[in-house]
C-alpha positions in Angstrom: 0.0 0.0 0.0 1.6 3.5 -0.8 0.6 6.5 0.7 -1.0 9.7 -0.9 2.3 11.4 -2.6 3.4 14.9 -1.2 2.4 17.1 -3.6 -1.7 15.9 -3.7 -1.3 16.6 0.3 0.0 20.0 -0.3 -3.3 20.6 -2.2 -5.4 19.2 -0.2 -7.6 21.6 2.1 -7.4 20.3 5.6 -10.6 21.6 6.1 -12.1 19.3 3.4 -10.0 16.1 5.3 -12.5 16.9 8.3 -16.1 16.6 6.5 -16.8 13.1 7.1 -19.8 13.0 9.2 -21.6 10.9 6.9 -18.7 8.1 7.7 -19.0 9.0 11.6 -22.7 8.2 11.7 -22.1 4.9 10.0 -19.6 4.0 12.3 -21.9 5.3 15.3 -25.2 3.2 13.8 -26.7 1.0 16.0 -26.8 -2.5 13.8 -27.1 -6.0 14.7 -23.3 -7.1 15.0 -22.2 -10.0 13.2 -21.1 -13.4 14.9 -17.6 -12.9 15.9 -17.9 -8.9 15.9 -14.2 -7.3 15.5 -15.0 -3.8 16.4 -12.2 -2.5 18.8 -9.8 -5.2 17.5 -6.9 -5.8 15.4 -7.1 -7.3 11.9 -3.4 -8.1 10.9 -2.8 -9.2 6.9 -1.2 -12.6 7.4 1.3 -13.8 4.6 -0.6 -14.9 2.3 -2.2 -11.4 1.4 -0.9 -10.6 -2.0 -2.6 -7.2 -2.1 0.2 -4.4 -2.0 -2.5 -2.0 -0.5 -2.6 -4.7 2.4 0.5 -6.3 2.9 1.9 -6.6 6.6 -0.6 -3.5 7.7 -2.2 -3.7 11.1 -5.5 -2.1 10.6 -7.7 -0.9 14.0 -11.6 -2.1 13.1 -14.1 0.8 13.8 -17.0 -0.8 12.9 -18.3 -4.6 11.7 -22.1 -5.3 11.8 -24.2 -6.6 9.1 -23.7 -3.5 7.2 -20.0 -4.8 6.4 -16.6 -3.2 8.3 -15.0 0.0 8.5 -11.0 0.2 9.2 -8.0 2.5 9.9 -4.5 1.3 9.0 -2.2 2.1 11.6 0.9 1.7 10.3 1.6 3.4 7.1 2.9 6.8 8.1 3.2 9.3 5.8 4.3 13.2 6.2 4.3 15.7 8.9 2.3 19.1 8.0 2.6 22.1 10.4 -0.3 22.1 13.2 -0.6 26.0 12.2 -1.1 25.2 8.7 -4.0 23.1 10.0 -5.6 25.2 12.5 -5.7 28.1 9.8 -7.3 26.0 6.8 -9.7 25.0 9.5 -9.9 29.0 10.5 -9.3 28.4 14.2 -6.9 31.0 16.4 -2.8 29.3 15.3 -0.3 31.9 16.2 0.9 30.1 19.2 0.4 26.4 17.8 3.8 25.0 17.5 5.2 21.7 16.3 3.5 19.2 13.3 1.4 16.9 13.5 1.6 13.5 11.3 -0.5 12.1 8.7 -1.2 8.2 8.5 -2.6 6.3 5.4 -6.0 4.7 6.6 -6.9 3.1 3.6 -7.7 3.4 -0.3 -11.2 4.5 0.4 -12.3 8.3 0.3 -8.1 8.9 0.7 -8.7 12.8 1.0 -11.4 12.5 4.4 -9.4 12.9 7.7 -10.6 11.3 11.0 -8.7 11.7 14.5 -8.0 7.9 16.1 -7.5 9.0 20.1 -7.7 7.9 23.1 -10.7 8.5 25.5 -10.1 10.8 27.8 -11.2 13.4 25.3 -14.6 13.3 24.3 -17.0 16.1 21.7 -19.8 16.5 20.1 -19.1 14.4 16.9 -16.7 11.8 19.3 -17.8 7.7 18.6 -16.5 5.8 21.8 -15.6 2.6 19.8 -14.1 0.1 22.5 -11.6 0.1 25.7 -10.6 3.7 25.8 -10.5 3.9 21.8 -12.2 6.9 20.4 -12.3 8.6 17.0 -13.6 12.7 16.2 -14.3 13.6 12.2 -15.0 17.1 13.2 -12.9 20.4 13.6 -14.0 20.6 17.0 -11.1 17.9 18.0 -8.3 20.5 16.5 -9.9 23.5 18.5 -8.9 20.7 21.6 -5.7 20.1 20.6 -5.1 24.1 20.0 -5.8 24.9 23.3 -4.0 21.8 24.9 -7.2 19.5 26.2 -6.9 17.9 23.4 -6.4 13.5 23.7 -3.3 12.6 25.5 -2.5 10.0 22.2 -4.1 10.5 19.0 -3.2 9.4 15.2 -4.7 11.6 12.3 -5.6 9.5 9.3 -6.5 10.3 5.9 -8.9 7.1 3.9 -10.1 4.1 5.6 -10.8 0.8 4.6 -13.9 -0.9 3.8 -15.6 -4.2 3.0 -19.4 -5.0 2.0 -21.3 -7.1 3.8 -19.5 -10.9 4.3 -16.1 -9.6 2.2 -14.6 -9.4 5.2 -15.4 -12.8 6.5 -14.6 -14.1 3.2 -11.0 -12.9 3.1 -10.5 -14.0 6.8 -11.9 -17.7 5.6 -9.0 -17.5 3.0 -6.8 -16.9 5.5 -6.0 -13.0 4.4 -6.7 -12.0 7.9 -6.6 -12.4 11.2 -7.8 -11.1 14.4 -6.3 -9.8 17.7 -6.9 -7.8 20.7 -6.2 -4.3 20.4 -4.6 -2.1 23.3 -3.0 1.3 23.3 0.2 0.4 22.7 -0.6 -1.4 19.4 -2.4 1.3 18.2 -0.9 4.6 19.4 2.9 4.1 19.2 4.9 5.2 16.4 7.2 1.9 16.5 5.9 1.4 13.1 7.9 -0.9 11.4 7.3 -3.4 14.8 3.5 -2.7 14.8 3.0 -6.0 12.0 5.3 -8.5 14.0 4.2 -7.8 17.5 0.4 -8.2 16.2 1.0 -11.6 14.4 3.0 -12.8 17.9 0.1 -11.6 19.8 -2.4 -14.6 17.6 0.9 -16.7 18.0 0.4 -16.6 21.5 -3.7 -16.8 21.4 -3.9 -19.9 19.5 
């Protein structure tokens, strides 16, 4: 999987990264879950995926009813763009933000739509509380947070997800594509990228 190349993100307007409420709700929708729901989980690409949009990526489910599954990669990382550049697309206060913040691939769906992976302990108006302490914000109301320093202590800001229709999912996991593990915040917040793959696949090692 390759990431979006630097000069489509220097044209991209943050602003437009952030309008993705029709995504939130979906994730948010109360559906009947699947058997073996994988919301809040890890799905790890085992060897045998030949996909190069897939290969050894470690992607953190957000949703999986019978609608079909939503997912963020977590690690592809891609560039760092100032946080002032951000805060002004999005026209929020920026002369004291400081630093850069990092973009992540999610996924080769809707690649220019932003969404804000965090922990928790902060919470808004647009926030879904997927599952142990795992939260994710679509709206600029995260990067007023973050401006102003309540923002979430760990947070990963991701551009495309990844999808499946209903049963795709299951049916690549019955090939042996995929496979499932528990997530925690380690797995899914660090920036040990290149160690995210292993560790997951020792983490089913150790759960057969």
């Amino acid at each position: 999987m390759t990431g979006l190349p630097r000069a489509t993100l220097a044209t991209v307007g943050v602003a437009v990264l952030l309008t993705v409420a029709g995504i939130g709700a979906r994730a948010a929708a109360q559906r009947p879950s699947p058997s073996g729901d994988l919301t809040g989980q890890l799905l790890v690409a085992t060897p045998l995926m030949s996909d190069p949009r897939f290969m050894r990526t470690v992607i953190y489910m957000v949703q999986h009813d019978s609608g079909g599954a939503m997912g963020l990669v977590l690690n592809r990382p891609m560039v760092e763009i100032p946080l002032a550049r951000v805060l002004e697309q999005l026209g929020i206060e920026s002369k004291d933000a400081s630093g850069t913040i990092r973009t992540h691939y999610g996924g080769p769906v809707e690649r220019t739509r932003g969404f804000m992976l965090h922990t928790a302990d902060y919470v808004g108006a647009s926030t879904v509380l997927i599952k142990d302490g795992v939260a994710m914000t679509w709206q600029p109301e995260i990067w007023r947070a973050i401006a102003d320093g309540t923002g979430p202590r760990r947070r990963l800001f991701i551009l495309g997800h990844s999808g499946w229709a209903p049963g795709q999912l299951e049916a690549e996991m019955g090939a042996g594509h995929w496979v499932a593990v528990p997530a925690d915040e380690a797995l899914v917040f660090d920036e040990d990228y290149d160690g995210k793959w292993p560790r997951a696949m020792a983490r089913r090692r150790i759960n057969l």
